[in-house]
C-alpha positions in Angstrom: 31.8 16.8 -86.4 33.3 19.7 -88.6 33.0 23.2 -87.3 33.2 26.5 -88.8 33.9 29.5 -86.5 31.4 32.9 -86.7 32.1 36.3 -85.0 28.5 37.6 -83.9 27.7 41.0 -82.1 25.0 40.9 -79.8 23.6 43.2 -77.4 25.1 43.5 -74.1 22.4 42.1 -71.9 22.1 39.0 -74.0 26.0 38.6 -73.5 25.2 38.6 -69.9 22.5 36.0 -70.2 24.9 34.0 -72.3 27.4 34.2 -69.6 25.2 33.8 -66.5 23.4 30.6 -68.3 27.5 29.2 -69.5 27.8 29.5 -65.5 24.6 28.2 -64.1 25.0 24.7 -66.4 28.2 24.5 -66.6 29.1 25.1 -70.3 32.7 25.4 -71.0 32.3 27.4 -73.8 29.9 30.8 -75.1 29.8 28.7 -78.3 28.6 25.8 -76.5 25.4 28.0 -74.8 24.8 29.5 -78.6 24.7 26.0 -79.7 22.4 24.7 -77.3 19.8 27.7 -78.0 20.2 27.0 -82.1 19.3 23.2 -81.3 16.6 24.5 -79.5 15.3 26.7 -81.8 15.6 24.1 -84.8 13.2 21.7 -82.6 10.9 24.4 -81.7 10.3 24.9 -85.5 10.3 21.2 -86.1 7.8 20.9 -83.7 5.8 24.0 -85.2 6.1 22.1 -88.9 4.9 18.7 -87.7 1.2 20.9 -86.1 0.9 22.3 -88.7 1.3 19.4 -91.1 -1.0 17.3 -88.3 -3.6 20.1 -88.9 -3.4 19.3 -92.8 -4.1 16.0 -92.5 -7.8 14.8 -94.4 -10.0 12.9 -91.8 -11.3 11.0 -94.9 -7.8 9.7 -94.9 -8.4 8.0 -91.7 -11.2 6.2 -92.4 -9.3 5.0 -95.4 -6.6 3.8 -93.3 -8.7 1.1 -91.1 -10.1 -0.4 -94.4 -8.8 -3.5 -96.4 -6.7 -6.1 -94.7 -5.7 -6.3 -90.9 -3.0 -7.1 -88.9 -4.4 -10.5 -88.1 -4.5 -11.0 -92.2 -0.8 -10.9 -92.9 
């Protein structure tokens, strides 16, 4: 995997979290604990996207769906 370095400033009490959590799971690396947290937050907005599409869907569309052929037909 390629990798592209970034210098970020953030405040010191989040640099102590990101230090006591690099300590408590045994990260090797800051990167590695800012890494972790962007993963997370990419599935926490996946996860928001596929609600919020789920809350889109058209119930007529569901009916739709168990007409026509079966399972048992192919």
């Amino acid at each position: 995997m390629q990798v592209a370095k970034l210098s970020i400033s953030i405040p010191q009490p989040l640099l102590r979290f990101v230090e006591d959590y690099r300590h408590s799971h045994a990260f090797k690396s800051r990167s590695q604990v800012i890494e972790k947290a962007l993963e997370l937050l990419r599935e926490r907005e996946l996860e928001e996207a596929y609600a919020l599409a789920a809350e889109e869907s058209d119930p007529d569309w569901e009916v739709t769906v168990a007409d026509g052929l079966t399972d048992e037909a192919w």
